[in-house]
TILORO-471766 format. One record per residue (C-alpha): y, z, x; residue number from 0. Coordinates in pm, whole numbers, plus 50000, padded with zeros to 5 digits. Example, Ala and Ser with C-alpha at 12.3 -4.5 7.8 and 13.67 -1.06 7.14 Angstrom:
<mikols>
<Y=49550; Z=50780; X=51230; nr=0> .
<Y=49894; Z=50714; X=51367; nr=1> .
</mikols>
This chain:
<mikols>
<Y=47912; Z=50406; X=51066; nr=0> .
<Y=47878; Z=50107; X=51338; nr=1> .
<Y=47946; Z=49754; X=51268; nr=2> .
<Y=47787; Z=49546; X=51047; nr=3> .
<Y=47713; Z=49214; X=51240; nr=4> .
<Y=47755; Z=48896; X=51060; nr=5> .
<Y=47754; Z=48572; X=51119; nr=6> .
<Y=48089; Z=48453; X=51028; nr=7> .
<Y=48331; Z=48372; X=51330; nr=8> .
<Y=48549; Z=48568; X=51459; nr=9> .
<Y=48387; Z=48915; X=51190; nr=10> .
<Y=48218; Z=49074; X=51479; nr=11> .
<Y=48521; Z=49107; X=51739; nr=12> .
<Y=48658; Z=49464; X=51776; nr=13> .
<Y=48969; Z=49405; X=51665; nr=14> .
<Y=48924; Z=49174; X=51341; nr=15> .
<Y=49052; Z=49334; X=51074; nr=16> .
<Y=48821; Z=49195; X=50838; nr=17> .
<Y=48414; Z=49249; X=50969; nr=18> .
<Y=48184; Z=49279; X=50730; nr=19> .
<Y=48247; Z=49654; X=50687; nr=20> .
<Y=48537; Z=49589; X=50505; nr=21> .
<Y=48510; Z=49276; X=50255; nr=22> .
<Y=48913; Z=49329; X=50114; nr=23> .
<Y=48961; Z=49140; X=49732; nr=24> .
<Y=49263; Z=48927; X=49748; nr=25> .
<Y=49380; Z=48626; X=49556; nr=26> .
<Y=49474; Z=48285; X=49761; nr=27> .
<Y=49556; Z=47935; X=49705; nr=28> .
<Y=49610; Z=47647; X=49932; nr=29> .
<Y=49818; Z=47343; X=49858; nr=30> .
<Y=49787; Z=47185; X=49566; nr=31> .
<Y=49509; Z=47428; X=49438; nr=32> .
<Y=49518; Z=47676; X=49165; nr=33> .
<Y=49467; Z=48068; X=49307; nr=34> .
<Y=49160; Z=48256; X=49297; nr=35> .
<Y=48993; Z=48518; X=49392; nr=36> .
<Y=48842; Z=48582; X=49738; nr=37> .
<Y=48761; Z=48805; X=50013; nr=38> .
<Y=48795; Z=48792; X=50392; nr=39> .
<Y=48537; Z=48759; X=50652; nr=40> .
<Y=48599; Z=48720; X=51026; nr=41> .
<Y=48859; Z=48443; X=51065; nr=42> .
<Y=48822; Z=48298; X=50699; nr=43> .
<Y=48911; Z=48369; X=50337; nr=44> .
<Y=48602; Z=48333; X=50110; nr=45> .
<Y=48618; Z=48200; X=49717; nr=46> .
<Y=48443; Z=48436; X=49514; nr=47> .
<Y=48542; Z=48176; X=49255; nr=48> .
<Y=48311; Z=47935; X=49471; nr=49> .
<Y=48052; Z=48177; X=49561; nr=50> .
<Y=48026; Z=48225; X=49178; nr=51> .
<Y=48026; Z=47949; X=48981; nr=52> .
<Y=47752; Z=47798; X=49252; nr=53> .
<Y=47525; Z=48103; X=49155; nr=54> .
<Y=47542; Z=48257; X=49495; nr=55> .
<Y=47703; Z=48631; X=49344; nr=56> .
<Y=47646; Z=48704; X=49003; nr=57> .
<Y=47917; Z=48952; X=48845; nr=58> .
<Y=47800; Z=48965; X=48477; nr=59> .
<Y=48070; Z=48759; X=48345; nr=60> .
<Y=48099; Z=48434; X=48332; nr=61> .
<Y=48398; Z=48267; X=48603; nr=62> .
<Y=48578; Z=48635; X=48625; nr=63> .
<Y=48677; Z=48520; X=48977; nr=64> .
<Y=48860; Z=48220; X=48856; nr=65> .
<Y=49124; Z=48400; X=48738; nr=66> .
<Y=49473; Z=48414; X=48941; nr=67> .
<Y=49455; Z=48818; X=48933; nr=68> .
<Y=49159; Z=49075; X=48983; nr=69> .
<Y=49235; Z=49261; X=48713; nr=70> .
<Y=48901; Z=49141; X=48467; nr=71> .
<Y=48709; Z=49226; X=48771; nr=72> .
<Y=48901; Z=49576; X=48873; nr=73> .
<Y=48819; Z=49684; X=48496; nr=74> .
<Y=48465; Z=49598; X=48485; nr=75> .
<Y=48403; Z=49947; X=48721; nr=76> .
<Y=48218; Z=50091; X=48998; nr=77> .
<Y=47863; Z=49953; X=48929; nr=78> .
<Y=48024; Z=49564; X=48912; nr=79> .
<Y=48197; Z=49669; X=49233; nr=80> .
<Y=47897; Z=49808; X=49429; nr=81> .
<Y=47679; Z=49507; X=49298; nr=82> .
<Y=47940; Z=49268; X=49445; nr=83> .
<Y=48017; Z=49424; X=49783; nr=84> .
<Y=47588; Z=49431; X=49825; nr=85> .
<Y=47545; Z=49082; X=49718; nr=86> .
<Y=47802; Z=48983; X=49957; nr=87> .
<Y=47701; Z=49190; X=50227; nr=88> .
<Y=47338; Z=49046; X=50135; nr=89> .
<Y=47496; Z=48708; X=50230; nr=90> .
<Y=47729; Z=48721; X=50537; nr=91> .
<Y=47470; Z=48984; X=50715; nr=92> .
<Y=47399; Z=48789; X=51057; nr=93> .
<Y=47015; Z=48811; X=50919; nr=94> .
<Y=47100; Z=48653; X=50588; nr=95> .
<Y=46887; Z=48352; X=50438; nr=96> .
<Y=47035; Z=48039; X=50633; nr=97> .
<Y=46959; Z=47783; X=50328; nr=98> .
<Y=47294; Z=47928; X=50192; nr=99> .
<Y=47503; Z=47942; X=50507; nr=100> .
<Y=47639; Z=47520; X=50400; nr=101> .
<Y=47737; Z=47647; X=50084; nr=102> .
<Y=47905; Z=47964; X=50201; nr=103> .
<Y=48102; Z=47729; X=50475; nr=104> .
<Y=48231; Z=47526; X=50163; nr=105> .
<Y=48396; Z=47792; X=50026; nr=106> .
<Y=48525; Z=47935; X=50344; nr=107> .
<Y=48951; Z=47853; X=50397; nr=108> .
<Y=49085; Z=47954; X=50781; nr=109> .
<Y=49289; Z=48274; X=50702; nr=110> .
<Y=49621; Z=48081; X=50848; nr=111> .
<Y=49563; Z=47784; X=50590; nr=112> .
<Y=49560; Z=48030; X=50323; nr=113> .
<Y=49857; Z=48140; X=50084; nr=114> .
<Y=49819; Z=48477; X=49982; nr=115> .
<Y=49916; Z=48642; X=49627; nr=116> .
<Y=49957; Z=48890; X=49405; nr=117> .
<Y=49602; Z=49030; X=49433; nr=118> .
<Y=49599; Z=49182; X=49066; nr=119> .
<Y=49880; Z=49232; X=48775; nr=120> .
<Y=50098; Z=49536; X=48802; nr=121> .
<Y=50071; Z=49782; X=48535; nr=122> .
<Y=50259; Z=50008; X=48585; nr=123> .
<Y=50422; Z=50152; X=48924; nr=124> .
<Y=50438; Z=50512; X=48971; nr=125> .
<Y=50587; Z=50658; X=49344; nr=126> .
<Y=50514; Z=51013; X=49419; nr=127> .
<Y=50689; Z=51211; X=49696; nr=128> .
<Y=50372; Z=51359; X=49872; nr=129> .
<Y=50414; Z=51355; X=50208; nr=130> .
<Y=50533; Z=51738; X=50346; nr=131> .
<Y=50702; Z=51612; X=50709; nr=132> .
<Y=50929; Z=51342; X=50503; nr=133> .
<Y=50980; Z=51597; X=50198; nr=134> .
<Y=51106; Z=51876; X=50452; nr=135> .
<Y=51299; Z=51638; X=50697; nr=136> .
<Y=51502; Z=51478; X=50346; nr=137> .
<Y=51570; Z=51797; X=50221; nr=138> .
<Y=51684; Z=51944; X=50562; nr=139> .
<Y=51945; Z=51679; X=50503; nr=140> .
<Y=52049; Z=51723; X=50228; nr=141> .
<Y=52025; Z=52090; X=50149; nr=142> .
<Y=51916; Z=52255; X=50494; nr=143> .
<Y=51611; Z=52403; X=50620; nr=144> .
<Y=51603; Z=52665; X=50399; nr=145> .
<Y=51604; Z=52507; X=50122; nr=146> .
<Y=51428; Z=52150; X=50231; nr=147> .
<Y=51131; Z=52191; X=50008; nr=148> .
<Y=51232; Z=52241; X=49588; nr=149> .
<Y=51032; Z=52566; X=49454; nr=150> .
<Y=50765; Z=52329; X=49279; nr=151> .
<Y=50685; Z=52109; X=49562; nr=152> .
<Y=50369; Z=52290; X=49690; nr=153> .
<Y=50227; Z=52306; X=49327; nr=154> .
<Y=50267; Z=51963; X=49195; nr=155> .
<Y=50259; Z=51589; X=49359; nr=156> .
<Y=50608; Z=51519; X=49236; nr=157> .
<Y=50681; Z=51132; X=49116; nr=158> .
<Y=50885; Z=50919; X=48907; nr=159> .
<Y=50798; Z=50619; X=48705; nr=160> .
<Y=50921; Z=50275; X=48925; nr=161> .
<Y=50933; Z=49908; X=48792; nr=162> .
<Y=50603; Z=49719; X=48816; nr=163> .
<Y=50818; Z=49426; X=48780; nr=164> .
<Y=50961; Z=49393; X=49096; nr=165> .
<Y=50631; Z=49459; X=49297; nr=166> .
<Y=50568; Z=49141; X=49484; nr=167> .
<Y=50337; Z=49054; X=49819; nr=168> .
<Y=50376; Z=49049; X=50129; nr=169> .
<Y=50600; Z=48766; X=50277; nr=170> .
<Y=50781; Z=48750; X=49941; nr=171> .
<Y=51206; Z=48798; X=50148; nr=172> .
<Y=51415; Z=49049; X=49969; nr=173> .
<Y=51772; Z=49002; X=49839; nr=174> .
<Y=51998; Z=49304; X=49964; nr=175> .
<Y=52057; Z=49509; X=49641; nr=176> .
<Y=52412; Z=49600; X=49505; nr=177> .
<Y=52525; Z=49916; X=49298; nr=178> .
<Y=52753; Z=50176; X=49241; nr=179> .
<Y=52876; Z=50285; X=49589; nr=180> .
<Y=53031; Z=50669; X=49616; nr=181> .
<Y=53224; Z=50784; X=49912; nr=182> .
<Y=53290; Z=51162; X=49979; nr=183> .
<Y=53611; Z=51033; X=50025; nr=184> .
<Y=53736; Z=50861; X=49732; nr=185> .
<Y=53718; Z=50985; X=49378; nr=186> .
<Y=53573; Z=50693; X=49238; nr=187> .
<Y=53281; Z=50472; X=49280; nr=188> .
<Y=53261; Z=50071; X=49368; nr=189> .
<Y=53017; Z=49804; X=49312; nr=190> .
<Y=52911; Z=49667; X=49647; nr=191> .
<Y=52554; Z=49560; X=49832; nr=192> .
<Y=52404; Z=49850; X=49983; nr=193> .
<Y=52504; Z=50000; X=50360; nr=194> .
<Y=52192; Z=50201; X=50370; nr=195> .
<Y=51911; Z=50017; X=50308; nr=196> .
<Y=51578; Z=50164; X=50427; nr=197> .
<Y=51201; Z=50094; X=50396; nr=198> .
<Y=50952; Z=50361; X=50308; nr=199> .
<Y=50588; Z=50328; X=50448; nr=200> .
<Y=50346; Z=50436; X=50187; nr=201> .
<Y=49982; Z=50349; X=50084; nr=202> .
<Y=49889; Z=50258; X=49760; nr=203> .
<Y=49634; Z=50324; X=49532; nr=204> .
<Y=49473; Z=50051; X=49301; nr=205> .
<Y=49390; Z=50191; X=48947; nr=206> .
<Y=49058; Z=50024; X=48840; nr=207> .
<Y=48898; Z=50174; X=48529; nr=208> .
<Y=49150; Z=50316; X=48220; nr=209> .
<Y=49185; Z=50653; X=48074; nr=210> .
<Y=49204; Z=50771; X=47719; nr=211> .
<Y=49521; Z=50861; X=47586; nr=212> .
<Y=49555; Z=51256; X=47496; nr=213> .
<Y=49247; Z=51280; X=47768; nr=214> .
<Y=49292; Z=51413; X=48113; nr=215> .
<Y=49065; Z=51312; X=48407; nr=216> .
<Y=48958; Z=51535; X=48650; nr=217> .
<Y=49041; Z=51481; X=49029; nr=218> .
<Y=48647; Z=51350; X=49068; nr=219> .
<Y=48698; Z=51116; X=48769; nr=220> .
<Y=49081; Z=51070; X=48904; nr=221> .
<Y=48901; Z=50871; X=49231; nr=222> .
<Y=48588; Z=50724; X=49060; nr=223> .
<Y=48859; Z=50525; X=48842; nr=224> .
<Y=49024; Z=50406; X=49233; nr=225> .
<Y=49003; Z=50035; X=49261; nr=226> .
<Y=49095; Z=50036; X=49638; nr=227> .
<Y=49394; Z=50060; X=49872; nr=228> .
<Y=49715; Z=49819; X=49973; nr=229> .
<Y=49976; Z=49919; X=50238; nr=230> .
<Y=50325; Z=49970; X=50068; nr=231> .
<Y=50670; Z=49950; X=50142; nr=232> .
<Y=50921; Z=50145; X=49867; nr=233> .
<Y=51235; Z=49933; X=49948; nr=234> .
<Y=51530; Z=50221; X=49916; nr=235> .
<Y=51889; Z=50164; X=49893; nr=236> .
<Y=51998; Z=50535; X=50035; nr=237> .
<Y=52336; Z=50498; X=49935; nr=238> .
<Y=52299; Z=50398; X=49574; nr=239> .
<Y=52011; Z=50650; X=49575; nr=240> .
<Y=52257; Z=50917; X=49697; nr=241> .
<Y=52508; Z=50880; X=49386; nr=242> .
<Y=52261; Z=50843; X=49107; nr=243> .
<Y=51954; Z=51021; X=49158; nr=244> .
<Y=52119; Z=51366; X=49036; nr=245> .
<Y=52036; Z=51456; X=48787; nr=246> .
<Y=51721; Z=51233; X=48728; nr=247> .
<Y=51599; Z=51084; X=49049; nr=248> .
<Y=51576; Z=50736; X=49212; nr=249> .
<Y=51691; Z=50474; X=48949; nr=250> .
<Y=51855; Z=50126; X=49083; nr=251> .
<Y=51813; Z=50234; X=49437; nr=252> .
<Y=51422; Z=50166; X=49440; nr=253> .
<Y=51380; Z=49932; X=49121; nr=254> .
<Y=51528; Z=49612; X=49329; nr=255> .
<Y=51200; Z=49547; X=49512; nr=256> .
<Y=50862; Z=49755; X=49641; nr=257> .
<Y=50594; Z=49498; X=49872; nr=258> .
<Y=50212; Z=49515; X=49909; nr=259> .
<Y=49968; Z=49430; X=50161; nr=260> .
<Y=49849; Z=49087; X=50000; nr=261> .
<Y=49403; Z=49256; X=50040; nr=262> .
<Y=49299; Z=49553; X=49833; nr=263> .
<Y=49057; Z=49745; X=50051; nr=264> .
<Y=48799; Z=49919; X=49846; nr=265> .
<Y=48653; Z=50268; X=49848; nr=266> .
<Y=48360; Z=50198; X=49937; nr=267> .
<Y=48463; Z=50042; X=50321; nr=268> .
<Y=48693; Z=50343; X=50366; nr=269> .
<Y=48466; Z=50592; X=50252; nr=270> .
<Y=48335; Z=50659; X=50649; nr=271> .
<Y=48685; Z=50747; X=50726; nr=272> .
<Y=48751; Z=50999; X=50435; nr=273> .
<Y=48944; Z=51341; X=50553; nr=274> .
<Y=49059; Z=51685; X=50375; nr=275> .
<Y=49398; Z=51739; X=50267; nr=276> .
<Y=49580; Z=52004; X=50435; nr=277> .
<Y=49502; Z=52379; X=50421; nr=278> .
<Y=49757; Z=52536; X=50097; nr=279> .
<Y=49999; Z=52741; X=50145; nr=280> .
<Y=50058; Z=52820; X=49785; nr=281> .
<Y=49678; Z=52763; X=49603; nr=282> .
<Y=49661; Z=52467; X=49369; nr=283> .
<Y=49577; Z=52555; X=48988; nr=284> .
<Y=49257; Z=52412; X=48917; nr=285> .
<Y=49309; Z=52110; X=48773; nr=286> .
<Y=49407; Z=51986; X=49117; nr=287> .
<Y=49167; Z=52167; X=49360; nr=288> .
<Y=48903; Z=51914; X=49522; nr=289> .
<Y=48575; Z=51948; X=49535; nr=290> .
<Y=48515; Z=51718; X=49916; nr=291> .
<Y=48778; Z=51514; X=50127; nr=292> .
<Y=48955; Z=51231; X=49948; nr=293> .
<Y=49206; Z=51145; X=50206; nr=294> .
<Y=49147; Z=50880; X=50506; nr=295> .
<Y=49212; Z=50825; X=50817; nr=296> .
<Y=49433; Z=50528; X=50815; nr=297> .
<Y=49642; Z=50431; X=51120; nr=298> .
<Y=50007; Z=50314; X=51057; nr=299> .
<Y=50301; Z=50163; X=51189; nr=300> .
<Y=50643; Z=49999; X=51126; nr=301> .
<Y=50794; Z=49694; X=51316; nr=302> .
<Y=51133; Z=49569; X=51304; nr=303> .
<Y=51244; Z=49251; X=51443; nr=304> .
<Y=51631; Z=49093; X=51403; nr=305> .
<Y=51640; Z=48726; X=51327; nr=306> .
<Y=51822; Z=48675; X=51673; nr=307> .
<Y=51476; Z=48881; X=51827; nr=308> .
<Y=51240; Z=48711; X=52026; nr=309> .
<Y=50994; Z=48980; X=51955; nr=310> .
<Y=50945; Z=49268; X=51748; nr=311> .
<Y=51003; Z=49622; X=51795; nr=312> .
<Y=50778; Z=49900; X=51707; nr=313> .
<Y=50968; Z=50164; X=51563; nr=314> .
<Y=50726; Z=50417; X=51395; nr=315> .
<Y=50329; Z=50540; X=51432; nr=316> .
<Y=50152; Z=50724; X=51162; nr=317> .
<Y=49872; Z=50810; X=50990; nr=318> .
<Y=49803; Z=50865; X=50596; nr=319> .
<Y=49589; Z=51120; X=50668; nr=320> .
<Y=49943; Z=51343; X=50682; nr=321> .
<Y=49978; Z=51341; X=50302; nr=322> .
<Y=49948; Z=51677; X=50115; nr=323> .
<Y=49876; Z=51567; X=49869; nr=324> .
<Y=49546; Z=51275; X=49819; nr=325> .
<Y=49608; Z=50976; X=49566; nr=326> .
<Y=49321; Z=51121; X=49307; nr=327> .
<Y=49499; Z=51431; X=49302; nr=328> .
<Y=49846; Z=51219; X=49191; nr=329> .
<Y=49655; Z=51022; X=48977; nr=330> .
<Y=49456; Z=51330; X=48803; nr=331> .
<Y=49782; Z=51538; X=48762; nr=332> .
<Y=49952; Z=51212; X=48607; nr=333> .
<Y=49646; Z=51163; X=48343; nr=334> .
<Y=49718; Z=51588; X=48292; nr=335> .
<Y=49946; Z=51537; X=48007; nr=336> .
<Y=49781; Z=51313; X=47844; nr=337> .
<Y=49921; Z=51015; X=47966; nr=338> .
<Y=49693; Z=50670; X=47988; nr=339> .
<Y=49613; Z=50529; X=48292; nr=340> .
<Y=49568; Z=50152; X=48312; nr=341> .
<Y=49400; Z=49891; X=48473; nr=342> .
<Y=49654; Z=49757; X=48731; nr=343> .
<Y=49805; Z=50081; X=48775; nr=344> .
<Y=49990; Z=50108; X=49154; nr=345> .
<Y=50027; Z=50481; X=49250; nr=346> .
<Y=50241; Z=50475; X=49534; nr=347> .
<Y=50200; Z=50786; X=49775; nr=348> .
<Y=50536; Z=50862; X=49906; nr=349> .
<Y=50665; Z=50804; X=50256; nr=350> .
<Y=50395; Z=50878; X=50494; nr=351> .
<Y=50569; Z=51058; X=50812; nr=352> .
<Y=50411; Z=51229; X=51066; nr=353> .
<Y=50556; Z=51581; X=51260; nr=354> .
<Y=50748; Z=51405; X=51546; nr=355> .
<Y=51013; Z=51170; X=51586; nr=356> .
<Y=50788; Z=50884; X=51653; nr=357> .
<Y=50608; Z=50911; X=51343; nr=358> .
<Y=50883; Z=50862; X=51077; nr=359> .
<Y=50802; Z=50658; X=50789; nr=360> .
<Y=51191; Z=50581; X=50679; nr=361> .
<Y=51506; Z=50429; X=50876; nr=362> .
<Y=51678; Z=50773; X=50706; nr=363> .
<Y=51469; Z=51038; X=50874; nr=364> .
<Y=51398; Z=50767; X=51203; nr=365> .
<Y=51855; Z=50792; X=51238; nr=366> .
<Y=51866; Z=51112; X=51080; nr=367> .
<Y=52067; Z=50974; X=50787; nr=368> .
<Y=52280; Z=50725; X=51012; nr=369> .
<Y=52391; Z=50966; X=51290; nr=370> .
<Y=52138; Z=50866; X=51542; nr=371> .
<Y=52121; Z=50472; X=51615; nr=372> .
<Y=51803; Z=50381; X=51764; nr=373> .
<Y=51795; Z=50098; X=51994; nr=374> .
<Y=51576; Z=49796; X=51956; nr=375> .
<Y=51364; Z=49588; X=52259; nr=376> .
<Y=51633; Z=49314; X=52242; nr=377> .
<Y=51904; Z=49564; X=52303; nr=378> .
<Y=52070; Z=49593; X=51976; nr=379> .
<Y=52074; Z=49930; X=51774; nr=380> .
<Y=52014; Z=50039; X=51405; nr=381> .
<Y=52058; Z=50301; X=51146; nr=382> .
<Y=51979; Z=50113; X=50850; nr=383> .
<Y=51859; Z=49759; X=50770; nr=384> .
<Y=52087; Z=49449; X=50858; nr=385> .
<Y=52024; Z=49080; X=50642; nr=386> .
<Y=51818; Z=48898; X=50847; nr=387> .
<Y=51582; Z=49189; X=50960; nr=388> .
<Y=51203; Z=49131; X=50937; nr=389> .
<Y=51023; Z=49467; X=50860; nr=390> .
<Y=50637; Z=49427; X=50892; nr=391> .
<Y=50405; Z=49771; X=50775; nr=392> .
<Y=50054; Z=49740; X=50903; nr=393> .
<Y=49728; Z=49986; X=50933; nr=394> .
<Y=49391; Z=50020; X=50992; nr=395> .
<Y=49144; Z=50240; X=51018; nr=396> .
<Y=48928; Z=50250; X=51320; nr=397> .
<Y=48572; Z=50281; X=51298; nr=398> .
<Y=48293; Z=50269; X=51620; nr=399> .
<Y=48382; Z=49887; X=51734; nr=400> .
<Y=48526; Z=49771; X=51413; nr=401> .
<Y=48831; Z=49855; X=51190; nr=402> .
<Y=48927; Z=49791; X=50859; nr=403> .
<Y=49213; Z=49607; X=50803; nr=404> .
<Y=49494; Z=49574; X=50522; nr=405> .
<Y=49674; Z=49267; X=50612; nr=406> .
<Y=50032; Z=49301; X=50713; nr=407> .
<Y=50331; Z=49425; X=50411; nr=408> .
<Y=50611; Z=49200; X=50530; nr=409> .
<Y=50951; Z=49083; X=50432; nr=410> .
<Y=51294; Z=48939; X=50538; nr=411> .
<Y=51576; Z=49085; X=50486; nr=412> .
<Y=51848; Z=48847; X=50316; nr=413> .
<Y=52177; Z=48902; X=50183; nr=414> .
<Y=52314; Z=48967; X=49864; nr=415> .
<Y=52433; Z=48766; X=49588; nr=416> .
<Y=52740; Z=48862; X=49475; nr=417> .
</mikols>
């Protein structure tokens, strides 16, 4: 697919995130205003609360984007979703009607004017472990090559159940967490702020439409149900991690803080970029096997900057498109025991590396678990993550002379409060 042109500034440039091709849901306010819905075009954030209640889009439901979360919207389904993205498109299409370009302005807010927020309500956060080049690099680490990947790893998208509570947006800083320290070399544990604390770069998949308790979906129904897509970063704390995950996994190491790209990209502007999961090695039992790609083609990086930094260091380049395992596969094998999926639902897809040493999603695998510092552009070098370290995730995917953009996930490091 080529560009859409419209004639909103700025949404025809090759490098605007946001052209018509992409129309991301987010939620905004600006001082002194109450937040609502919108989208971005070009150089602008667009009401939809606007566009709505002055009959412009029509939704079905009365002022559904006046709400300060998509959810309402996100559960009304794919039809609701299609009708709004062609009504839109209908409207911001360089050929569009001009009689409604002065209202349209009206509801327009420059993007830098704009306070972004939580773009819908967290359900429930579940973070899987899908991606084969981190899974095989952490368990090299930790139990050697031989053994880096567990027996069940090429059968089942392995997860664990996170806090929805402490999801926040981007620009939201994050205290330094504290725990129960362990040292090879003492016998007994202390309470301290984490030494080791480490980002994961992960995408994130929106759960639109519920499931039935007791009822599986298949993988097809698994990414029908998909809302859209937000960049994520899995805060870790390696070093509580390393003393309490046995025997049950990550606990207080990851529940302290996960961030989101403040726009939810839909389906339907990333379905040109859509890519297969990797061949199997071991074959999937059927209630994961795909019927067409459900993967995309997402560029990614990571940039770290120290407060003392004039500028900002790029320390990792990606793509989700190394996962083994696609987000309606995680979400279908999560419905398989009968569990209900919700509205709100944030499936997080595991730290997204890549097969070389410049395309490591975490600070653990990027130092090889502290023993190799890495040097920034101002000259000072890193393992792990020091207070007063801005860490900004970003992506796109790149289409012929347009891309489709996420927004940036980034936050401040500050330190603890003890």
């Amino acid at each position: 697919m080529t560009l859409m042109p419209s004639w909103v500034d700025g949404a025809n440039a090759p490098d605007c995130p946001f052209p018509l091709n992409n129309l991301p849901y987010g939620v905004y306010s600006i001082e002194g205003g109450e937040p609502a819905c919108c989208t971005a075009i070009g150089n602008y954030v667009l009401d939809l609360a606007q566009l709505q209640i002055g009959g412009l889009i029509d939704v079905g439901e009365e002022a559904i984007f006046s709400q300060n979360c998509l959810n309402q919207f996100m559960a009304m389904g794919q039809g609701s979703w299609d009708r709004v993205r062609q009504q839109l498109i209908e409207l911001l299409n360089e050929k569009a009607v001009g009689s409604n370009k002065a209202a349209i302005e009206a509801a327009m807010t420059p993007l830098g004017q704009a306070r972004m927020q939580m773009p819908f309500r967290v359900c429930e956060f579940t973070d899987f472990f899908s991606g084969r080049h981190h899974a095989e690099n952490a368990g090299t680490m930790f139990r050697g090559r031989e053994n880096a990947l567990q027996p069940n790893w090429l059968h089942i998208p392995v997860g664990y159940n996170g806090r929805a509570s402490t999801v926040v947006v981007s620009g939201t800083d994050i205290v330094r967490p504290q725990g129960q320290l362990k040292s090879p070399k003492h016998e007994t544990p202390i309470f301290a702020p984490s030494r080791r604390l480490d980002i994961e770069l992960e995408m994130g998949a929106v759960v639109g439409t519920s499931s039935t308790m007791g009822r599986p979906v298949s993988v097809d129904e698994a990414d029908e149900m998909i809302f859209g897509y937000v960049i994520v970063n899995d805060w870790s704390a390696r070093d509580i991690q390393a003393w309490e995950y046995q025997p049950l996994g990550p606990f207080q190491a990851k529940a302290f803080a996960t961030s989101i790209s403040p726009w939810i990209v839909s389906r339907a502007a990333l379905e040109p970029f859509r890519v297969s999961t990797p061949d199997r090695e071991k074959p999937l039992l059927s209630y994961l096997q795909e019927n067409g790609p459900l993967l995309y083609d997402i560029d990614l990086e990571v940039a770290m900057q120290p407060d003392a930094a004039d500028v900002e260091t790029i320390i990792s380049r990606t793509n989700y498109r190394e996962m083994y395992y696609s987000a309606a596969q995680q979400l279908a094998h999560h419905s398989s025991s009968g569990c209900a999926m919700n509205c709100g639902d944030l499936l997080g897809s595991g730290t997204i590396s890549g097969p070389d040493k410049s395309s490591l999603g975490s600070l653990l695998e990027i130092s090889w678990g502290g023993k190799e510092p890495f040097t920034l552009n101002n000259g000072e070098s890193r393992t792990f993550i020091e207070d007063g370290d801005r860490l900004t995730l970003r992506g796109h995917a790149q289409g012929n002379g347009y891309r489709i953009g996420f927004g940036e996930c980034t936050a401040t490091i500050l330190p603890a409060i003890e």
